[in-house]
MARZA-359506 format. One record per atom (N, C-alpha, C): y, z, x; residue in three letters. Coordinates in steps of 0.1 Angstrom, whole numbers, plus 5000, padded with zeros to 4 digits. Layout:
// MARZA-359506
YZXALA/...
// end
This chain:
// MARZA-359506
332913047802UNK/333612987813UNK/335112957810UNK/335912997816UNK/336913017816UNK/337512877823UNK/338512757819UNK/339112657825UNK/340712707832UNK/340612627841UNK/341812697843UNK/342812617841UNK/344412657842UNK/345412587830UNK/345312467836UNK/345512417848UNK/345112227850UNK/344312177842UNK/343412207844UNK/342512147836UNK/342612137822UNK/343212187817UNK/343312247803UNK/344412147794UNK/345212167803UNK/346712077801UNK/346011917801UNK/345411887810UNK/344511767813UNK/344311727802UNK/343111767798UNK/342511727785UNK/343111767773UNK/344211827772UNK/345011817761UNK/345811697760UNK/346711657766UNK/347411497770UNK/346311437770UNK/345211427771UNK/344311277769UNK/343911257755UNK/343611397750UNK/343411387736UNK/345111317728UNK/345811347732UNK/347311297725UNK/347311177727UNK/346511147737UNK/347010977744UNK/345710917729UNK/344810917727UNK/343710907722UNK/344310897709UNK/344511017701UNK/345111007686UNK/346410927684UNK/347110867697UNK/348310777697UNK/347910677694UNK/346810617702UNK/346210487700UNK/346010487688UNK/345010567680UNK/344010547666UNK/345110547662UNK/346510617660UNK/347210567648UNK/347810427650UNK/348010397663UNK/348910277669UNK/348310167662UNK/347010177662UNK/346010067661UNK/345710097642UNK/346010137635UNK/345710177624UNK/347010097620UNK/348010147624UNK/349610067623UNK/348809897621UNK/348709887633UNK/348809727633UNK/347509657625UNK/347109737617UNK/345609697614UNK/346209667599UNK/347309767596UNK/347809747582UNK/349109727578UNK/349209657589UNK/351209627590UNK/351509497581UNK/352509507582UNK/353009387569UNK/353409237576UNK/353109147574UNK/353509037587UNK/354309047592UNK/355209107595UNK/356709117601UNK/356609177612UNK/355209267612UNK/354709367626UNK/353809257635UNK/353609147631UNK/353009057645UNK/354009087651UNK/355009077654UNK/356709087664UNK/355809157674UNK/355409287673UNK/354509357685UNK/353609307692UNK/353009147690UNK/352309137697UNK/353009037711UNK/354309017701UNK/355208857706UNK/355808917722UNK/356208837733UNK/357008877740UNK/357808867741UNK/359008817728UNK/360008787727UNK/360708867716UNK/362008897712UNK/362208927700UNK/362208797690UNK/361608907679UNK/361208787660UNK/362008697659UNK/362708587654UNK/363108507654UNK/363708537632UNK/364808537633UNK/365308577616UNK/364808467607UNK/364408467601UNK/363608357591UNK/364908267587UNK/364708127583UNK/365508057580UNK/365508077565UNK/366308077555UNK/366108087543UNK/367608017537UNK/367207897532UNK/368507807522UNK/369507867514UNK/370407807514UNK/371107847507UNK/371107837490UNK/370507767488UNK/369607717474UNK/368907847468UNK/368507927476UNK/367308037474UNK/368408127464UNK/369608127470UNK/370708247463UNK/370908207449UNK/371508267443UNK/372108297427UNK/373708357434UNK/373608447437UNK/374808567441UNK/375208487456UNK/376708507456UNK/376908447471UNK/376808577478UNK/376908657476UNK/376608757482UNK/375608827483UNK/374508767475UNK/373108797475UNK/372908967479UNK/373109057471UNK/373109207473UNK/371009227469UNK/370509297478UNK/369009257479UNK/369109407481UNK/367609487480UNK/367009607488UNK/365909577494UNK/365509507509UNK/364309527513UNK/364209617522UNK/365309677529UNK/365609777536UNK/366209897529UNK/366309997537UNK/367410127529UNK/368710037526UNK/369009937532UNK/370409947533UNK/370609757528UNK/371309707518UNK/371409557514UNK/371609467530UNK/371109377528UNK/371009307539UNK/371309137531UNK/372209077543UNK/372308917536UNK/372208787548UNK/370908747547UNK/370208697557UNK/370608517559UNK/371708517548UNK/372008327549UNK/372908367565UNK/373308217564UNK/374108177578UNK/375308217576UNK/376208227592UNK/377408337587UNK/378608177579UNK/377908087587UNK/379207967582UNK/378807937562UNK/377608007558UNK/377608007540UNK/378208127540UNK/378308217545UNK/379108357537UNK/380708317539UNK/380908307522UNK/382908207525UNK/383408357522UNK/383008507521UNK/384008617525UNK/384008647538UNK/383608557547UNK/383208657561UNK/385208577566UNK/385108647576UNK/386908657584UNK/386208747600UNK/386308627607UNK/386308617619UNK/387708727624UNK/389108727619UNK/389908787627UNK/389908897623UNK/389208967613UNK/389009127611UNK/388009157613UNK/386609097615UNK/385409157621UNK/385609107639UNK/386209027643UNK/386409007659UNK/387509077666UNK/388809037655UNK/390109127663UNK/390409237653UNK/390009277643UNK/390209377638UNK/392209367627UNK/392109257625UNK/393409227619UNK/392809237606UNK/393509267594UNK/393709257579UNK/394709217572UNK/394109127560UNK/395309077554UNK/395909177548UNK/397509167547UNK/397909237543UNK/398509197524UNK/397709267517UNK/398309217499UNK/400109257493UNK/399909137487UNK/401809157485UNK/401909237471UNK/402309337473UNK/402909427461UNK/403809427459UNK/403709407446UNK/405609387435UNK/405609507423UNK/406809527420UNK/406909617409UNK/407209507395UNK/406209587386UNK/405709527378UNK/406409517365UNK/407009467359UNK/407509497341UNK/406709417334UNK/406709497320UNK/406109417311UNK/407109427297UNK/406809357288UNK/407409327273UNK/406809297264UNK/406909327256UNK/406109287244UNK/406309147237UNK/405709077232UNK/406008917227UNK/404608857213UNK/404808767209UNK/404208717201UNK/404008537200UNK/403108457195UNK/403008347193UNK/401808317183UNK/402108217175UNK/401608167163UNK/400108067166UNK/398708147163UNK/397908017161UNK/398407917151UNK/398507817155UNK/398507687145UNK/397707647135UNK/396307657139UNK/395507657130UNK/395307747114UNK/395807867117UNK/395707947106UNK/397408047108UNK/398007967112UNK/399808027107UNK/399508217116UNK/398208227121UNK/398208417122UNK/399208447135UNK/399608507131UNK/400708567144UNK/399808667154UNK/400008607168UNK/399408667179UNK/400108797187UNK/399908937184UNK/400808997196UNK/400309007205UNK/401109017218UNK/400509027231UNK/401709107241UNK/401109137255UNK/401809167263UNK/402009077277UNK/403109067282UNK/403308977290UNK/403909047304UNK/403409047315UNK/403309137326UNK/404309057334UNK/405109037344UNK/406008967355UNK/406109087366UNK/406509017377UNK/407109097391UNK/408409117386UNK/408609277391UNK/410209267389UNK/411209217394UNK/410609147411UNK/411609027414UNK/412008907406UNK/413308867411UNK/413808767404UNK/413008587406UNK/412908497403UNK/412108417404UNK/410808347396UNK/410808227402UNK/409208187394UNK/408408217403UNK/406808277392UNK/405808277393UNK/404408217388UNK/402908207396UNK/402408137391UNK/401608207378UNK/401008147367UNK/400908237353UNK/399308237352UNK/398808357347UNK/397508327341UNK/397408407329UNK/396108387318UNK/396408407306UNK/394508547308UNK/395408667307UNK/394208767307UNK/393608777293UNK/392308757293UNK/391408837280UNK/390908937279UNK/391109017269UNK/390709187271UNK/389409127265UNK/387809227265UNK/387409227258UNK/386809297245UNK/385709367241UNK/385709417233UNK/386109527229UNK/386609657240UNK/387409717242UNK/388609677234UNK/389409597234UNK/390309567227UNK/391609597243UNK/392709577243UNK/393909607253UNK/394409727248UNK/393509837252UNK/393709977254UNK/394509977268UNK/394910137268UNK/395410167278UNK/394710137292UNK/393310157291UNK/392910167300UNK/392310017305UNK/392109877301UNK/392609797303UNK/393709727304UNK/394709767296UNK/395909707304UNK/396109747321UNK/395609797329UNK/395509827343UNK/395509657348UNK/394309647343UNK/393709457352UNK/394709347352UNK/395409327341UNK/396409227337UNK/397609327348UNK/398009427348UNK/399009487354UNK/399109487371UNK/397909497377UNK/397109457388UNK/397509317393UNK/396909227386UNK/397309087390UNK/398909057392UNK/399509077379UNK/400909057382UNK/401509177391UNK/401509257399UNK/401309327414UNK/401409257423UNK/400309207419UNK/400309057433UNK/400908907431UNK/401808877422UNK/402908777421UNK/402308707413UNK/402508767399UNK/401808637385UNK/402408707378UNK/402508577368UNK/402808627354UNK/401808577347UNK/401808737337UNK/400208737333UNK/400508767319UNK/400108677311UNK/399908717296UNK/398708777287UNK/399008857282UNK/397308947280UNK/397808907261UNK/396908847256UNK/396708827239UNK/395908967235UNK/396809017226UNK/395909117217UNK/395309057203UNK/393608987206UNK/393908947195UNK/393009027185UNK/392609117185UNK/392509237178UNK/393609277168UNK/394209347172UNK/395609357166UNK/395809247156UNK/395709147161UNK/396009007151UNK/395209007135UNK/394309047140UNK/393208997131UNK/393109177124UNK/392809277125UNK/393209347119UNK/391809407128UNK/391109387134UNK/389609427139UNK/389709517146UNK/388809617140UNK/388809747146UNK/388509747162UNK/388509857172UNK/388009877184UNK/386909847189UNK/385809757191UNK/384809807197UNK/383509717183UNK/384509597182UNK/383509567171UNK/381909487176UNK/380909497165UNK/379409427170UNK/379509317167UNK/380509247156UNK/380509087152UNK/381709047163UNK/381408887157UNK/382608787169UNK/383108717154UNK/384308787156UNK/385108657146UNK/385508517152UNK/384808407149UNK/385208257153UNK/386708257153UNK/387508277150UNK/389008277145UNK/389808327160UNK/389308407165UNK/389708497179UNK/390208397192UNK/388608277193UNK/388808187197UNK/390308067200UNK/390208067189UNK/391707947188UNK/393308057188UNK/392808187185UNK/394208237191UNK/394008277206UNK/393208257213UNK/393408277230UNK/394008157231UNK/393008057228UNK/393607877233UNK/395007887224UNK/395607937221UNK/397007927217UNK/397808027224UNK/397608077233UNK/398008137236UNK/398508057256UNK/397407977256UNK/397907947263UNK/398807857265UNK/399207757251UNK/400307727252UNK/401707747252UNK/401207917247UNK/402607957248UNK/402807987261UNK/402108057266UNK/402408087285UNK/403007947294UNK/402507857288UNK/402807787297UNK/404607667290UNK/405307777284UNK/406107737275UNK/407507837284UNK/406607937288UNK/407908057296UNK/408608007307UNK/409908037306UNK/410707937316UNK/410607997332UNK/409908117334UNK/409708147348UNK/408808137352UNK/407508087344UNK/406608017355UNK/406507957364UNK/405807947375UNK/406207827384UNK/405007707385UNK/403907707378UNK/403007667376UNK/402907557366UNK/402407447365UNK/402707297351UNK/400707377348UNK/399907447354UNK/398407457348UNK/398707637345UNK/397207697343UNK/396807827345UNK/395907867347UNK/395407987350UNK/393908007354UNK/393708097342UNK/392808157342UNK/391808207328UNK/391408357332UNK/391408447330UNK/390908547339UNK/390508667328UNK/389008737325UNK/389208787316UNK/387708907320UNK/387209007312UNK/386309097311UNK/385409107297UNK/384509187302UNK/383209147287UNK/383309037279UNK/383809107266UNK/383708987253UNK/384608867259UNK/385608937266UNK/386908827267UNK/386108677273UNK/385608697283UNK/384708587293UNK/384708487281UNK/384008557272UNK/383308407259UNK/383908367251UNK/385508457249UNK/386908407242UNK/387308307251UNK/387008357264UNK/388108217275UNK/387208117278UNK/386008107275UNK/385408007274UNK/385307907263UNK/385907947255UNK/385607897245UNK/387307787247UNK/388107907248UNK/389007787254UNK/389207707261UNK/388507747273UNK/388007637282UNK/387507497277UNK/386607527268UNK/385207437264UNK/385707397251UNK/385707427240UNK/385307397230UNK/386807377223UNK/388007377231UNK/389607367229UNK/389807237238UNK/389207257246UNK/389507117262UNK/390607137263UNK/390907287270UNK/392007297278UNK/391607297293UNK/390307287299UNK/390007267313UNK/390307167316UNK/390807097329UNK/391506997334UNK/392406947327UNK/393007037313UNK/394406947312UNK/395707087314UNK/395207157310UNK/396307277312UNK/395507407320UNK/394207407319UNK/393707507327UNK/393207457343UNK/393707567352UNK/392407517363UNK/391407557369UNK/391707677365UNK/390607747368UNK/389807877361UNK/388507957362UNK/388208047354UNK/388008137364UNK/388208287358UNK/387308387365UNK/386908537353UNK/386308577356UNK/386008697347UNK/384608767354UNK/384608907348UNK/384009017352UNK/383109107341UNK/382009057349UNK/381109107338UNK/380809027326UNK/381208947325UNK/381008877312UNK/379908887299UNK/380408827288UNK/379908837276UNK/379108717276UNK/378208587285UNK/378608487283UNK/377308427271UNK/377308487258UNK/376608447247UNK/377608457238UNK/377108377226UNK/378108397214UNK/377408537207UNK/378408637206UNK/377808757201UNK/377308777187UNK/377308647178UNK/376808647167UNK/375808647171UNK/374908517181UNK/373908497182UNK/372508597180UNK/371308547180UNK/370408637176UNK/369608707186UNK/369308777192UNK/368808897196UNK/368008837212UNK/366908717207UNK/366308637217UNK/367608577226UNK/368208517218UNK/369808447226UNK/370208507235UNK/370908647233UNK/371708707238UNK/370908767250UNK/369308747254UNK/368608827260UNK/368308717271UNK/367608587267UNK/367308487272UNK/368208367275UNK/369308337268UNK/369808207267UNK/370808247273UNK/372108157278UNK/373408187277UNK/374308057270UNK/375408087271UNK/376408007259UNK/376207837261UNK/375907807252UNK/375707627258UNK/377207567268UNK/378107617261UNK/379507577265UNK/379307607279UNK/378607647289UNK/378907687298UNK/378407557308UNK/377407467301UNK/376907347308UNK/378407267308UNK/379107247303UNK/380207177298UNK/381507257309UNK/381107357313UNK/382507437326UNK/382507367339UNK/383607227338UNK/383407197352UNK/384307287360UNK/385507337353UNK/386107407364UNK/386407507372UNK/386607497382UNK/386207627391UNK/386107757390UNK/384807847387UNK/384607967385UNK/384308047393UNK/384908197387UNK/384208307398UNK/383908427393UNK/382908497391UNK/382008597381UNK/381908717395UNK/382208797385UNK/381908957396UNK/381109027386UNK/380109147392UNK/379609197382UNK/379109297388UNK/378609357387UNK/378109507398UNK/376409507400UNK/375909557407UNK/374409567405UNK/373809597399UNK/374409707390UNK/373709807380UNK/374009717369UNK/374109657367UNK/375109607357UNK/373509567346UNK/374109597329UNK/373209597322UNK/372009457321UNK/371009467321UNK/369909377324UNK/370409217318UNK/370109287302UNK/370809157292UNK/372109067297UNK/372809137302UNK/373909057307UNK/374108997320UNK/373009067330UNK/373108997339UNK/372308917340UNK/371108897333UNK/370108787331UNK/370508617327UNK/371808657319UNK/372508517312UNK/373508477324UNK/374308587330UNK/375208557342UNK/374508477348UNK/373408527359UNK/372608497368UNK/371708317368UNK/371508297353UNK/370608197349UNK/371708067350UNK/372808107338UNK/374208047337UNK/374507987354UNK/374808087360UNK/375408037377UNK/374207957383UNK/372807997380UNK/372207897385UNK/372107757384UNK/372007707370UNK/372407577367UNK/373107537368UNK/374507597374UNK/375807537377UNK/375707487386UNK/375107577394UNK/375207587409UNK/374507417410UNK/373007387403UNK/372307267402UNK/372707187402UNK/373707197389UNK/374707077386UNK/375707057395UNK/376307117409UNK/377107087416UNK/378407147413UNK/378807267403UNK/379807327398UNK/380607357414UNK/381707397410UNK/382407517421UNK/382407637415UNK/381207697415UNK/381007827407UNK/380507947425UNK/381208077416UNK/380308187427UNK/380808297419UNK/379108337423UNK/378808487417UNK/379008627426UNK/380008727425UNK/379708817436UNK/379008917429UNK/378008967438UNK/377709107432UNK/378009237438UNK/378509327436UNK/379309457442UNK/377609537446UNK/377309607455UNK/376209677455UNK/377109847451UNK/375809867444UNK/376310057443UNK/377210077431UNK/377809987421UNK/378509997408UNK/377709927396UNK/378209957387UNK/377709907374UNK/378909847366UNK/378709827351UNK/379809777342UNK/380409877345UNK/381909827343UNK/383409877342UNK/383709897353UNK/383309887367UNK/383809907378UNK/385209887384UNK/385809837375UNK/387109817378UNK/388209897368UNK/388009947359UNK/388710047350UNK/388210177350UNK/386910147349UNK/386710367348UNK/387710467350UNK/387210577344UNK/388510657343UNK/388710717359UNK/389710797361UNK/388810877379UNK/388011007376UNK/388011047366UNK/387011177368UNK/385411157370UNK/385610967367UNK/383910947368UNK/383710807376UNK/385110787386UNK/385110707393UNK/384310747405UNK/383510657415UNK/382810637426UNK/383510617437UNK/383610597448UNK/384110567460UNK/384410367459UNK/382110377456UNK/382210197453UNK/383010157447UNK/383110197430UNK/383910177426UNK/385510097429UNK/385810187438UNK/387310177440UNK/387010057447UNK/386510067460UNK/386209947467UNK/386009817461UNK/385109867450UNK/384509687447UNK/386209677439UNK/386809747429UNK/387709697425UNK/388609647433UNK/389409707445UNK/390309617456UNK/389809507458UNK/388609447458UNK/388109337471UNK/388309297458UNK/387809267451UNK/388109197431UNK/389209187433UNK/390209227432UNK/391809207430UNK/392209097438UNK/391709107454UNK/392509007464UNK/391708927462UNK/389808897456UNK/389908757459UNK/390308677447UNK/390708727437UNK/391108677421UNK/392308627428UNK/393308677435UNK/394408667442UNK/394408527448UNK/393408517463UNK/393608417467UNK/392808287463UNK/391908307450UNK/391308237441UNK/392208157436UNK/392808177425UNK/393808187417UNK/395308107422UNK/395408177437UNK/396508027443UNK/396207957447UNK/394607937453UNK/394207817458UNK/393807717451UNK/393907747435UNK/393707657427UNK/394507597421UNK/395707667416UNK/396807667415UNK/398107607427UNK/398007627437UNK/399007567446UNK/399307417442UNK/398607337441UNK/398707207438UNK/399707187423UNK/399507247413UNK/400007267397UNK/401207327400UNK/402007347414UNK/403207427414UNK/404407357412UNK/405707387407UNK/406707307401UNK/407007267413UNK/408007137413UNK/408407097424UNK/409907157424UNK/
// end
């Protein structure tokens, strides 16, 4: 018997309506609680979740294809109402940059410090901060970050204290000695007659983090000559330390950082190092610090120097937004410390 095409078409569409259901109903049979929404007559309601819950102020997450950050828009302190509403952007102040070469004496052991010292090539004072290279040593391709900042209206003193000490490139030990020629260093900076600044901020990468902390901390130059810290990626263990340490712990000194910090670091960023970051900001955070951690999504370590043959798009990105908020970090701390 032969159907004819009505009929035919008929019971094809009923069968589709039929295998729609069984999967529809298979869906909801094994959906993840988020699918009750389908039974609701309203749209889900976005879960409330504390601000307590974060580590990262920027909480970079994958529960989607794509990072999602579910706090309130009045906790996200990068959000800007007049470039996501009116589409305005700040605009960053670029200066042409010189630098010089200079020196200053740790006290402690008579060693003479070389370093480079960065200025705008406008005439004037500026406010000053004192950069730490890290284990890298102030290669070419580090001096970029110290050169960067003073771009944006600083005078920036970068200590080579490598050079000083005779230490090769790239070393596995931490000479204790390193230490007290940063914190000397910052005396000298704050000795140059065109600063405009009576404090400084601290601003450094890898190893350097645990050099400038140490001047922070274990010098007590925080609240008397320093005001603020920032660094990228940081080292924040004593790299002597032993293996568990550097895995689990981070720097005791860091319970002792009351002053205002700000840590960047990428997502990819190596396990060991971000486990001490991460733990570190937590307990600050506990203790009531003015601490914040950003995390870049889509980069790893060096995101801000890599060379360009193996530079990323992110890359570039996360490094700009790094530049301006070190920028308006950096005078907001500083504005108060400005000569009269």
């Amino acid at each position: 018997m032969v159907e004819d095409e009505e009929d035919w078409m008929s019971r094809l569409c009923w069968k589709r309506v039929m295998n729609c259901a069984v999967i529809a109903g298979a869906g909801l049979l094994f959906a993840s609680p988020f699918s009750s929404s389908l039974f609701a007559q309203s749209s889900p309601k976005t879960p409330s979740v504390s601000s307590s819950d974060y580590v990262a102020d920027t909480n970079v997450g994958r529960p989607m294809e794509a990072p999602v950050n579910r706090r309130a828009v009045s906790e996200k302190f990068w959000w800007n109402d007049d470039w996501y509403q009116r589409g305005k952007l700040n605009v960053p102040v670029n200066h042409d940059v010189v630098e010089r070469a200079t020196s200053y004496i740790n006290p402690v052991d008579g060693t003479e410090i070389p370093a480079i010292l960065y200025r705008p090539k406008a005439k004037g004072k500026f406010p000053a901060i004192l950069f730490q290279h890290g284990r890298r040593g102030l290669d070419e391709m580090v001096q970029r970050l110290p050169r960067r900042l003073a771009a944006r209206g600083f005078i920036v003193l970068a200590p080579n204290v490598y050079d000083a000490r005779f230490i090769e490139k790239l070393p596995m030990e931490h000479m204790p000695e390193t230490d007290g020629d940063v914190a000397a260093g910052i005396d000298h900076l704050l000795k140059q007659p065109d600063i405009s600044t009576s404090k400084i901020c601290l601003y450094s990468h890898t190893r350097g983090g645990y050099y400038t902390l140490q001047a922070a901390v274990k010098f007590k130059h925080q609240n008397k000559t320093v005001a603020c810290y920032a660094s990228s990626y940081p080292h924040w263990q004593n790299p002597n330390a032993v293996e568990p340490a550097q895995v689990y712990r981070y720097a005791g000194e860091l319970d002792s950082l009351v002053i205002p910090t700000m840590v960047f670091i990428g997502e990819y960023e190596q396990y060991q190092r971000r486990r001490s970051i991460e733990t570190a900001v937590k307990f600050m955070k506990k203790a009531g610090r003015d601490v914040k951690l950003v995390i870049y999504p889509g980069v790893g370590r060096g995101f801000d120097f890599r060379l360009p043959w193996v530079r990323t798009f992110a890359d570039d990105l996360a490094a700009k937004d790094q530049i301006i908020r070190l920028d308006a970090f950096f005078r907001r701390h500083l504005a108060k410390w400005q000569s009269k």
